[in-house]
N, C-alpha and C positions, 0 to 999 in steps of 0.2 A: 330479589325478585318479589314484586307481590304476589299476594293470595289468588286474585285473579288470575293473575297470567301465570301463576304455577297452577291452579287449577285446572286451564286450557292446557298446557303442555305434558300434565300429566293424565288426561283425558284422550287426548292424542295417541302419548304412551301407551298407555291400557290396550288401546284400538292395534296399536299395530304388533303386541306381544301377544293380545289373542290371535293375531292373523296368523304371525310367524311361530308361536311355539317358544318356549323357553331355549331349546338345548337343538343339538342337531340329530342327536340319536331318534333315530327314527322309530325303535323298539318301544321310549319310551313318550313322544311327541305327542302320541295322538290318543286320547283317553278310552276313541270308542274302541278301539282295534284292542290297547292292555287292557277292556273291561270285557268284551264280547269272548275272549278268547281263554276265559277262567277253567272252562271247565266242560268235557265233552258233553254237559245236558245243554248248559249254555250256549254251546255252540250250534247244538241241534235246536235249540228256540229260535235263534237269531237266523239261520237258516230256512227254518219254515215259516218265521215272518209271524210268529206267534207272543212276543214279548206281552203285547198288551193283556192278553188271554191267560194268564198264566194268574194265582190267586192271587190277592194283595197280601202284601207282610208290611208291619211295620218297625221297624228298629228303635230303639231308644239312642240316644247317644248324649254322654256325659263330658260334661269340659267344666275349666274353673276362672275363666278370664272371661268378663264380659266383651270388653272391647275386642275380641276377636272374634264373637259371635254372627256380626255382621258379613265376613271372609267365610265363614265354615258356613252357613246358612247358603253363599252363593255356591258355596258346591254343593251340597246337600240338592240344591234345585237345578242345577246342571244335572247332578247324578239323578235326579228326580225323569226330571225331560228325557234322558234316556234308559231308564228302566220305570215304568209309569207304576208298575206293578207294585214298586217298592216307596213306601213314604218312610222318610228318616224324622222323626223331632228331637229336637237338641234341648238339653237344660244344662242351663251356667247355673255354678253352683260358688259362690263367690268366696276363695279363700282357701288356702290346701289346706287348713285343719277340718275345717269345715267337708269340704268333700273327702280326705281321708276317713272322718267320721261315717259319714253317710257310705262312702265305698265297703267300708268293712262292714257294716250292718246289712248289705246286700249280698256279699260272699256266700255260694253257694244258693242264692234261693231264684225264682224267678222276677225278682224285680231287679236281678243284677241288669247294667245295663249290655246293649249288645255291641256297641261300640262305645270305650272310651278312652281319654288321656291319660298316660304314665309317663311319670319323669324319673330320672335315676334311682332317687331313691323309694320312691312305692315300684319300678320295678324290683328293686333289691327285697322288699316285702312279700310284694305280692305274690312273683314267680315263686318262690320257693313253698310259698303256701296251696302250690295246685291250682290256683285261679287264674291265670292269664293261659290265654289256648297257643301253641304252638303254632308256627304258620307254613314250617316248609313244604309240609306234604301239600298244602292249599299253592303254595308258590312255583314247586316242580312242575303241578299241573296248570298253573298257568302261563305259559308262551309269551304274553304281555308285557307281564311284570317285570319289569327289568330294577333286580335291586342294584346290580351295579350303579346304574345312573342317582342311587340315592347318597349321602355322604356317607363317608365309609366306616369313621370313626361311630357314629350314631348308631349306625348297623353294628356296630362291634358291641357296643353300649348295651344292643338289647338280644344279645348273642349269650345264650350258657347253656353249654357242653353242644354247642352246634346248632343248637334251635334259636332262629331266629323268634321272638316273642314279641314287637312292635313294627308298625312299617313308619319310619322315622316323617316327623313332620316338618320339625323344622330345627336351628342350629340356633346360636347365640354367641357375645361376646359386649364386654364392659367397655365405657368409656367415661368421660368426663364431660358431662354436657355445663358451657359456662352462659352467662345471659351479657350479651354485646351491650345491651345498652346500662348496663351495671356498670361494668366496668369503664366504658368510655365516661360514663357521668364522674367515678372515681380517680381517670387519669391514669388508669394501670394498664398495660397493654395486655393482650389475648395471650393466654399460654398458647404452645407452639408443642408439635408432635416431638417427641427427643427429650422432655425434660424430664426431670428428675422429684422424687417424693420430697427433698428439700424445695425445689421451685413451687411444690403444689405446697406445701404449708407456708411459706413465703406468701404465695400468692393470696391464699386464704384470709392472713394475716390483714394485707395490705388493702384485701376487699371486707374487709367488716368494720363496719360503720355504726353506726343511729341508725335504728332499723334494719338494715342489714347483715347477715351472717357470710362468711365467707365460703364452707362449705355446709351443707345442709343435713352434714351427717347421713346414717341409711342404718335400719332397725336388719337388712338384710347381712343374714351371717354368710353372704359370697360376697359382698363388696369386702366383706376384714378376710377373708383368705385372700383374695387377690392381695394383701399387702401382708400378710403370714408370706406367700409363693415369691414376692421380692424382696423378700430378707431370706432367702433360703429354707422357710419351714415351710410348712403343709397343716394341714385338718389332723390328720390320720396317717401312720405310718407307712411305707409302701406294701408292708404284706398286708392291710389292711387291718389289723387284729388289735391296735390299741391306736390311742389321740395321741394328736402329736403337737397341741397347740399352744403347750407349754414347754415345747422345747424354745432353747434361747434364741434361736432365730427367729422364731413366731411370737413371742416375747418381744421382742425387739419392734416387729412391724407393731404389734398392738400398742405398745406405749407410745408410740408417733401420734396415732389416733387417738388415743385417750389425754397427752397434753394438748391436743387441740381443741378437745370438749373444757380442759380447766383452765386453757388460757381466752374463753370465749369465741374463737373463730369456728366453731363448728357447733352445732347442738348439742344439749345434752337429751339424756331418755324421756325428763321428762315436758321438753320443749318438743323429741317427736311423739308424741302421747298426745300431746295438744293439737300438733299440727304436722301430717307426714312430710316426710321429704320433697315427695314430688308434687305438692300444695304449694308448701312453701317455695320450692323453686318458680313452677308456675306463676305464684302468688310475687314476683319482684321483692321475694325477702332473702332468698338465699342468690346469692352469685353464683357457684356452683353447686353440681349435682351430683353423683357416680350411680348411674343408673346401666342397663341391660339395652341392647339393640330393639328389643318389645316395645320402649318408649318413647323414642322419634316422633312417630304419629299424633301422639299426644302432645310432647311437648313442641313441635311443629304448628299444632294448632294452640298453642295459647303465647306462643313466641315468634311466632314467624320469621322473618328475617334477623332478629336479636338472638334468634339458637344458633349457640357454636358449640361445636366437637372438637374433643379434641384424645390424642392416645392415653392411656392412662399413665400417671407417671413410673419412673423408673426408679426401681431400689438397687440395693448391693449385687442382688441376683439378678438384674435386671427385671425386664412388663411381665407381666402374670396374668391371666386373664380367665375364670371360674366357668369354665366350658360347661353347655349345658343344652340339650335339645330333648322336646317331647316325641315323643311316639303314640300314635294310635292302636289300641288293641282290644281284644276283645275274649269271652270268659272262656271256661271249660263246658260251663252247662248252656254254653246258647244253640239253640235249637234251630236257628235260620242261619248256620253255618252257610249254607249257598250264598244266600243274598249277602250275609253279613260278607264274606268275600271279595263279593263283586266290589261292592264298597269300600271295602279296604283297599283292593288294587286299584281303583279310582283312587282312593287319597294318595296316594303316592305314586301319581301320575304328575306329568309336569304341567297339564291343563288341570288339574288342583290345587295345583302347589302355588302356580303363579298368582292364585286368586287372595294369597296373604302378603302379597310383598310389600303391602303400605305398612303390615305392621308386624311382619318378623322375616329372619333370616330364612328362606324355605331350604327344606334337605335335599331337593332334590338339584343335584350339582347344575344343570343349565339355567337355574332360576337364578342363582346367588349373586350372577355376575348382573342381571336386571334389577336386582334389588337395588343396589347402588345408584342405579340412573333415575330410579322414581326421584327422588331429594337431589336435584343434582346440584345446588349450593351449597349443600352443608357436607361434613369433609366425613362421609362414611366409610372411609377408606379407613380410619379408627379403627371398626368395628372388623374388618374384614383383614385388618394385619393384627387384629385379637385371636382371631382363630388358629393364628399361625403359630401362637404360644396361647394356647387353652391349656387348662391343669382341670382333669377331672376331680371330684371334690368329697364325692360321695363311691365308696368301694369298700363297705364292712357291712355284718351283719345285724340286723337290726336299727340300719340307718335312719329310721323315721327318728326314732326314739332319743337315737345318741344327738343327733342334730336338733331338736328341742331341748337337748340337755346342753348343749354351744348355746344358742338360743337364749337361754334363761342368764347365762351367767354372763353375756353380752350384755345384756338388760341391764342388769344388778352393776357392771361395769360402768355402763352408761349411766347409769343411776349416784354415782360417788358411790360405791359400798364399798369399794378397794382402792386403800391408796397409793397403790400400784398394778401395773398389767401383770405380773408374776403372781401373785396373790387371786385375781380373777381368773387366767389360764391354769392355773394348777387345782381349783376350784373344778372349771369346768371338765379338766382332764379327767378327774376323778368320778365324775358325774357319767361323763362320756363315759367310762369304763366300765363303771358299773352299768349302763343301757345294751352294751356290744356285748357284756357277758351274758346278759338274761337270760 
């Protein structure tokens, strides 16, 4: 399909998902009814016809991904159109180390912000340090909110000892995006859903050329748990309390990926140091990619009809897939607890949630099944039989820390420092151990 005529059709789209609504639940369908019905002062403004009258507050709000700035900005001014009172301004802050930094230099004071993003492991951080607020008692009293309708696993994620702590935003899962006109100019055929980690490094093989890499490698420590999770290992042991990425099954996945950096078909550290994954993808230098359901959009506009999907391959344990969804939240010391509220049960409304589906999975369950018909050439159905084996990834104490310490020795891996994956995972184990004990 061209660009045009996928632009009319998904123009179309839009028009008539605003009309109808993501879902059918009607508790959670209609944003003014779960916004107006927060809270009995709320109730009595909207009653008396006072909304505009009320003083102005302004929110701060924190996120870390440009490209979806454009999506949260069109709720921000939906939410805006109906509480006039309330201006939201957003700052992307480019990079989680980066806003990790800045997040924790604002703990506790008034520049914290009033609404912002947490993903598993700063909420593993953060909650425990007293800084993220509680929501239930803000949730019983709203009528609205229907967190059923949100996904339930996400809700579970941001759940400890019963308090719910994010109103989930949206979901994820991995696939293999490969570039059609690479491979036809090579004469190799399209991987196909059902194959196997040997097909994928086969394939790899057979696509790297003279300028071309077969896979494009990925600096991200959830693309190498998804193949730890199909060899039978894991990150992290189930009670959560020591690494587990030196056990001989996760051993096993990692040295698949590390002969494929020293037999040439995939990059080494420091070919992504020069040029990221998804550059070079983009860039017609890699064939394939293993990227997150977040990048469609992007790689859709620099491929167009040459982007294919495909399921991730299969190992001894079978697909694996490093589940993962942010949530919106907000502190202990903010002081526009009302507004900030309202806000919140707006974002996790399906007339918010609908407003990201070009460029993530949304959480609220009526959206998910429209997400899939925005692209409707390329085979997203990848992504949505990923969720159906997602492996949470991150579940110990002090997870920012321990996962910088993977992190480092991924690198050092990728780099030649170990002339085996046993040597680098038992490295990193020990690293990890010592960050979990802190």
């Amino acid at each position: 399909m061209k660009k045009k005529h996928f632009c009319i059709l998904l123009s179309m789209l839009m028009a008539v998902t605003l009309l109808l609504g993501c879902g059918s639940d009607d508790s959670n369908s209609n944003a003014n009814e779960s916004v107006v019905e927060t809270t009995k002062d709320s109730e009595e403004t909207k009653a008396s016809g006072s909304v505009e009258e009320k003083a102005p507050v302004t929110l701060t709000m924190w996120v870390w991904d440009d490209a979806q700035v454009p999506a949260t900005q069109a709720m921000i001014d939906e939410f805006h159109d109906m509480y006039p009172y309330i201006t939201v301004e957003i700052t992307s802050i480019a990079g989680m180390a980066d806003y990790n930094t800045k997040m924790r230099a604002v703990v506790g004071t008034a520049d914290a912000p009033n609404v912002f993003w947490i993903n598993f492991n700063l909420a593993k951080e953060y909650i425990p340090m007293g800084f993220v607020q509680g929501l239930n008692e803000f949730i019983d009293n709203d009528s609205g909110f229907n967190k059923d309708g949100l996904n339930a696993s996400i809700i579970e994620t941001y759940t400890v000892d019963g308090t719910l702590y994010g109103v989930p935003k949206d979901t994820d899962g991995f696939a293999v995006f490969y570039n059609k006109s690479l491979f036809d100019a090579a004469a190799v055929d399209y991987p196909e859903d059902g194959w196997t980690v040997d097909d994928f490094v086969e394939t790899a093989k057979a696509m790297t050329s003279e300028g071309v890499v077969g896979w494009s490698n990925s600096t991200s420590d959830r693309v190498y748990y998804n193949f730890m999770y199909a060899y039978g290992g894991s990150p992290y042991t189930e009670d959560g309390l020591s690494p587990n990425v030196n056990s001989s099954e996760s051993i096993e996945g990692m040295q698949v990926l590390l002969d494929m950096m020293n037999d040439g078909s995939a990059y080494s550290r420091a070919d992504l140091d020069e040029m990221g994954s998804g550059v070079a993808f983009e860039s017609n230098l890699a064939a394939m990619t293993i990227d997150g359901s977040w990048m469609i959009s992007e790689f859709y506009t620099a491929l167009g009809d040459n982007l294919g999907i495909v399921e991730l391959p299969e190992g001894p344990n079978g697909i694996a897939s490093t589940g993962h969804g942010i949530a919106y939240a907000t502190t202990t010391t903010n002081p526009f607890m009302e507004e900030t509220w309202l806000f919140l049960s707006y974002l996790g409304s399906d007339a918010a949630q609908e407003k990201q589906i070009e460029v993530v999975i949304p959480a609220a369950n009526g959206c998910a099944s429209i997400w899939e018909s925005v692209y409707p050439d390329l085979n997203l159905a990848a992504f949505t039989t990923a969720l159906d084996h997602n492996k949470s990834y991150l579940a110990v104490k002090n997870a920012t820390a321990a996962r910088s310490a993977f992190q480092e020795h991924l690198a050092n891996m990728q780099s030649g420092m170990y002339d085996n994956a046993r040597e680098a995972m038992d490295a990193a184990a020990q690293a990890m151990k010592d960050a979990i004990d802190e």
